[in-house]
N, C-alpha and C positions, 0 to 999 in steps of 0.2 A: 871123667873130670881129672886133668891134670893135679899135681903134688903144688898148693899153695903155698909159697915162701914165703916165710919171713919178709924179707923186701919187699911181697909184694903186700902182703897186710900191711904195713908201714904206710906204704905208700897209698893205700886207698882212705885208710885213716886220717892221713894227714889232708888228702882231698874232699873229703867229707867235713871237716873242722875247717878247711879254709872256705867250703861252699856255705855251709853253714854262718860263717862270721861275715858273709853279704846281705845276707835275708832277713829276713822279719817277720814271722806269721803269727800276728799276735790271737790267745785264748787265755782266756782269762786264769786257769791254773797254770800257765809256762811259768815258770820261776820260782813257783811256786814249794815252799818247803814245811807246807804243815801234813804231815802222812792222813790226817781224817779226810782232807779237802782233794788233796792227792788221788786216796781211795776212792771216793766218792766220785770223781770225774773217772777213773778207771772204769769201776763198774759201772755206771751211765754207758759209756763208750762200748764193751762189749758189744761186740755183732751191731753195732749205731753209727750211723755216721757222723762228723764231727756239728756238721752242721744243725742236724736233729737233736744231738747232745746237750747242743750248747744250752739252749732255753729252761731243759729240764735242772740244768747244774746248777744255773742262775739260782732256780726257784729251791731247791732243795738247802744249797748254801742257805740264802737268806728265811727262809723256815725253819732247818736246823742249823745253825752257824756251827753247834758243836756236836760232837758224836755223844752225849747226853743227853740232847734232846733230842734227834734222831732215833734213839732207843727208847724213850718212853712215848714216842709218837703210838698212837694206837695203831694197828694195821690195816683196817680198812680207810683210815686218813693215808697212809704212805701207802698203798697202792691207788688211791684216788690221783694224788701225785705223780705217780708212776705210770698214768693210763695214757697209752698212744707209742709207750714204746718198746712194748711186746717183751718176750721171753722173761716171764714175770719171777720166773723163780730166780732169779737176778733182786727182788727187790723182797723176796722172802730173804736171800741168806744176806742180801743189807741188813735189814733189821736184824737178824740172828747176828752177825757178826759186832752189828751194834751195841746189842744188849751184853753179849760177852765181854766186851771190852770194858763196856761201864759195869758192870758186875759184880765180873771175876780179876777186872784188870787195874781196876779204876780208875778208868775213863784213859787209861794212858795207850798208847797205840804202839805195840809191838816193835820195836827196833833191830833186828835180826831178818836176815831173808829168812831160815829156817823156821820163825815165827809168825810170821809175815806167812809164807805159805801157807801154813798149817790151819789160818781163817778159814771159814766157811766161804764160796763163791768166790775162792781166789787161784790162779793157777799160776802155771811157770812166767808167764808172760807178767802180769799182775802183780805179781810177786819181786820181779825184778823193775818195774816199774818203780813202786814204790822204793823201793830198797834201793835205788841209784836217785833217786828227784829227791828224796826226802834225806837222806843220810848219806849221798854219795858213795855207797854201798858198789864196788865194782862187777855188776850183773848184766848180761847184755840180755835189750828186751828183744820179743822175736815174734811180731803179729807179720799181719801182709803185706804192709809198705815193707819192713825190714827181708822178708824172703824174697821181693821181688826183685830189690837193690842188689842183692847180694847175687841170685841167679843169673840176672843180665850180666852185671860184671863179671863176674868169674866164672861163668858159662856151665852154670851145673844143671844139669837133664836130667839131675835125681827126684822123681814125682814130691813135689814139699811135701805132698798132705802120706806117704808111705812113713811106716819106721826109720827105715833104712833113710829117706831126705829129712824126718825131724832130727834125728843125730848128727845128721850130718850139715847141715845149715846151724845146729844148734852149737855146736862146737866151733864152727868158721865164726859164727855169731861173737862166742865168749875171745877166739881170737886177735878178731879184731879189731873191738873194743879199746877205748884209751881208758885204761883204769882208774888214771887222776881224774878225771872228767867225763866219769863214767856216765853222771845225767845229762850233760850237755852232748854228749856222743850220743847218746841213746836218742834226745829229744830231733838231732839232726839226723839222721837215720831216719824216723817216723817222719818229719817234714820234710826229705827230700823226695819219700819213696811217695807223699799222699801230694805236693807240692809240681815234680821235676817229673819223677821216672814215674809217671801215671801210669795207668795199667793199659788204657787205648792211645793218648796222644803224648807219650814222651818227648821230653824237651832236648834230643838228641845232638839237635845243631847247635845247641847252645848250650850245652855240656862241658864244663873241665875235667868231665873224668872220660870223655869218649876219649884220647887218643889211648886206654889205656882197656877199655871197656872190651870183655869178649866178648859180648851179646851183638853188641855194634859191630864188632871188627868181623864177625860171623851172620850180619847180618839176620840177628835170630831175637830181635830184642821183641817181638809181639808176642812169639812163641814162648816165652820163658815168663815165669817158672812153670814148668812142668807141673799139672793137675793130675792123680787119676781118675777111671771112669768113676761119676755118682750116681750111686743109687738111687733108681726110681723115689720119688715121693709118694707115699701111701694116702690114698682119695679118701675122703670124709665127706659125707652128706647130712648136714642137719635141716633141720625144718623148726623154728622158734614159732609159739603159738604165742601172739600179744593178748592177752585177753585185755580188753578195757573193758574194767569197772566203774564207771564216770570217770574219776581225775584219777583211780589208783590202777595198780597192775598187778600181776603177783609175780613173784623174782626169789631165787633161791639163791646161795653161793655154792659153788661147786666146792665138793670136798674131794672127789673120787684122788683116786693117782692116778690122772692123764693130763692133758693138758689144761690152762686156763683154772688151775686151783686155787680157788680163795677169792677168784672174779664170780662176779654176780650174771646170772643169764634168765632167761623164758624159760618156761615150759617147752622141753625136748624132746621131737622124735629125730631117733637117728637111723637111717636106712642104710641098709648094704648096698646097696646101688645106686648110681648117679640117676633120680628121676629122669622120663621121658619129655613127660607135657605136666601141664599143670593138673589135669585131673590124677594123675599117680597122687603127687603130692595131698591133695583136699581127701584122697581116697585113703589115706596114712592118717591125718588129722582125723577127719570122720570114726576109724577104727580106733583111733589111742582115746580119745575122748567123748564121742557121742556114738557107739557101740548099737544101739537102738533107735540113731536116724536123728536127723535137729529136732530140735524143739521147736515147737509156732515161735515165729517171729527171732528165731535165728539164724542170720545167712554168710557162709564162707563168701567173702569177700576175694579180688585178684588180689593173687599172690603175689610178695614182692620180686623187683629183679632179682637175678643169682648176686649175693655175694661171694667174694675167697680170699681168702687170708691164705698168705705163705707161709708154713715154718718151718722148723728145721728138716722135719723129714716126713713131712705130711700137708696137703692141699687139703685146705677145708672148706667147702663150697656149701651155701647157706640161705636157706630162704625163709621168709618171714610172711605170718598170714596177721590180721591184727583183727579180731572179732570180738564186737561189742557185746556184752550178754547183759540181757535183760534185769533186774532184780528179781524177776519170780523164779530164777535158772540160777542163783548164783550159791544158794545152798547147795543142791542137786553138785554144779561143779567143785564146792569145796570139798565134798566129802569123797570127792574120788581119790583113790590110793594113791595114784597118781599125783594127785600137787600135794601127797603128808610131806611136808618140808618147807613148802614153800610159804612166802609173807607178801601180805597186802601193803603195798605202799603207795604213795602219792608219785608223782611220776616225776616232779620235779625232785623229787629225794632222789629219785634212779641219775636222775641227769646231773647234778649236784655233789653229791656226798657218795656214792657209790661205784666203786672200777667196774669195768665191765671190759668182756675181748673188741679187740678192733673192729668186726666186722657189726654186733650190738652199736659202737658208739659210730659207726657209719651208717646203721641203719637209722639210731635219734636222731642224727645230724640233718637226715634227710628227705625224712618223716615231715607230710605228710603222700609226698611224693611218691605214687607206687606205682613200677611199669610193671606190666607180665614181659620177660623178658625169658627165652630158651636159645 
C-alpha cells in the first residue's frame, strides 16, 4: 500500500459527508443521543444484521425504556427476550453491564471512551460508537462496512482480520475521521459501506468517489478487503431426548462453560462422531437411558430431521427423538443419575417463559412434524 496523504484523506472525507448529505436510511436509533438506547442497539447489532436487529430493539426499548429496569429484569425474562438472536453471552454481559451502571453508577452511563470501554460486552468498535453518537466524542468506528470502504478506496491488500491490517485500517480509520462530526462521519461510513459499497453488488457506476477509488481504478473491488484463511469449524453432534410426560417435559438450564449457558435444553446425549443411520442414534438413547432394554409398552419412535446451528467456531448438528413414557415408568426414569438436575414442566412454560438454543426452538416451532432425514 502506498504513503496516504493528507490530501488524500481530506478528500475522501469530504466525499463521504457530501454522499452522506443525499441519503436517508432511516433506524430508529440514528440521531439518536441517549448512550443507554445507543448501547442497547449496539449490542443487538453485534454479529446481527440490521434487519434482525431491528425488532429485537423495538421490544427491549419499550420493555426496558431505562437502563433501571433493564437491570432488575430477572434473567431468564431477558434472555426469553433475547431468544432467536444467538451468541447469548451478548445478553449476559447486557444485564451485568446493566446492573453495574444502576448500582455502582447510578443509573448514569459512562461518558469517557476510556470508560465506556472498560463495560463488560464492550470492545474498540462499541466503544467508539457510543463515544462519537452520544457525546460527539472524536473516535472513528471500525466493523465491516467501514474496512471494506476504506480497502476498496485506498487499495490496501493487508488481510483486515491479521494484526498487522487491524493497525493498520485502524489508524487510516482514526485519520480520516472529521473530528467535528465525528458521529455523523462515523454513522455515514457504516451506511455507505451496508448501503453503496455492498460486499457482492457495489454501486460502482453510480459512485462519486469512483473517479478517485483504487479498488475501481485496479479493477479489484470484489477482491478487497483482503480475509485470511478460516479455520475449520469444530463438528458437534447432539441427540435431545423429549420425554413427554402428558402435557409436561423435563428441561434443565445449562450451566457448564461452553456454549448456550443459561438456555434451557432436553436431556443430552453427545457423541463424538457425526451418526451414520438412525439406528446409531436409538442405539445411544437405548444405552444412556434404558441400559436393560425398554420397558412394555415403550417405543423409540422416528427420529427427527438433522438440525445445525452455526457459530462462531463450531457446527452443531442435532437430532431429536420425542418418547412418551408410560406413568408406571416414570419413577424408574426419574431416579436415574442422569436427569438429577433436571425439572418437570408443562410445555407451554418451555414455549413461553423459557429461552432455549435456536435449533430447540426450531424444533417447537415445528413439532409435531418429524421426517427421518440422513
Amino acid at each position: 500500500m502506498n504513503t496516504i496523504t493528507s490530501k488524500e484523506q481530506h478528500e475522501f472525507r469530504i466525499k463521504i459527508l457530501a454522499w452522506a448529505a443525499t441519503q436517508h436510511r432511516p433506524m430508529p436509533w440514528k440521531g439518536e443521543r441517549d448512550p443507554y438506547k445507543i448501547w442497547l442497539s449496539e449490542i443487538i447489532l453485534q454479529q446481527t444484521r440490521v434487519e434482525q436487529g431491528l425488532p429485537y430493539y423495538e421490544r427491549f426499548v419499550a420493555r426496558y425504556p431505562t437502563i433501571d429496569l433493564l437491570a432488575a429484569a430477572p434473567e431468564d425474562e431477558l434472555f426469553k427476550m433475547w431468544e432467536g438472536l444467538g451468541y447469548y453471552s451478548r445478553a449476559r454481559n447486557l444485564h451485568a453491564t446493566a446492573q453495574y451502571i444502576a448500582q455502582e453508577l447510578g443509573g448514569q452511563f459512562p461518558d469517557t471512551y476510556e470508560a465506556i470501554r472498560a463495560l463488560k460486552g464492550v470492545g474498540d468498535y462499541t466503544a467508539a460508537a457510543i463515544a462519537s453518537f452520544a457525546y460527539g466524542l472524536p473516535y472513528a468506528v471500525l466493523d465491516g462496512n467501514v474496512y471494506r470502504v476504506l480497502a476498496r478506496y485506498f487499495g490496501i491488500d493487508t488481510p483486515s482480520d491479521s494484526n498487522e491490517g487491524k493497525k493498520t485500517f485502524g489508524t487510516l480509520a482514526q485519520a480520516v475521521l472529521a473530528p467535528e462530526q465525528a458521529g455523523v462521519f462515523n454513522q455515514a461510513m457504516m451506511d455507505f459501506g451496508a448501503t453503496h459499497c455492498t460486499p457482492a453488488l457495489p454501486k460502482c457506476a453510480a459512485c462519486m468517489l469512483q473517479s478517485t477509488c483504487a479498488g475501481y481504478a485496479q479493477n479489484k473491488v470484489l477482491q478487497l478487503p483482503v480475509k485470511g484463511k478460516k479455520q475449520p469449524k469444530r463438528g458437534r453432534y447432539f441427540i435431545y431426548v423429549v420425554f413427554e410426560l402428558d402435557t409436561d417435559t423435563l428441561v434443565r438450564k445449562r450451566s457448564e462453560k461452553d456454549i448456550w449457558k443459561n438456555l434451557y435444553e432436553f436431556p443430552l446425549i453427545e457423541l463424538a462422531e457425526n451418526p451414520t443411520d438412525e439406528d446409531q442414534i436409538k442405539a445411544a438413547i437405548l444405552a444412556q437411558f434404558f441400559p436393560k432394554g425398554l420397558p412394555k409398552d415403550v417405543f423409540l419412535p422416528i427420529i427427527s430431521k438433522k438440525y445445525q446451528q452455526t457459530l462462531t467456531h463450531q457446527l452443531v448438528s442435532t437430532w431429536f427423538c420425542t418418547l412418551y413414557l408410560p406413568i408406571d415408568y416414570r419413577a424408574l426414569l426419574l431416579s436415574n443419575p442422569l436427569i438429577s438436575g433436571f425439572q418437570q414442566v408443562h410445555r407451554a412454560q418451555l414455549t413461553e417463559t423459557m429461552a432455549v438454543p435456536r435449533v430447540i426452538a426450531w424444533f417447537l416451532s415445528e413439532k409435531p412434524s418429524v421426517l427421518s432425514l440422513f
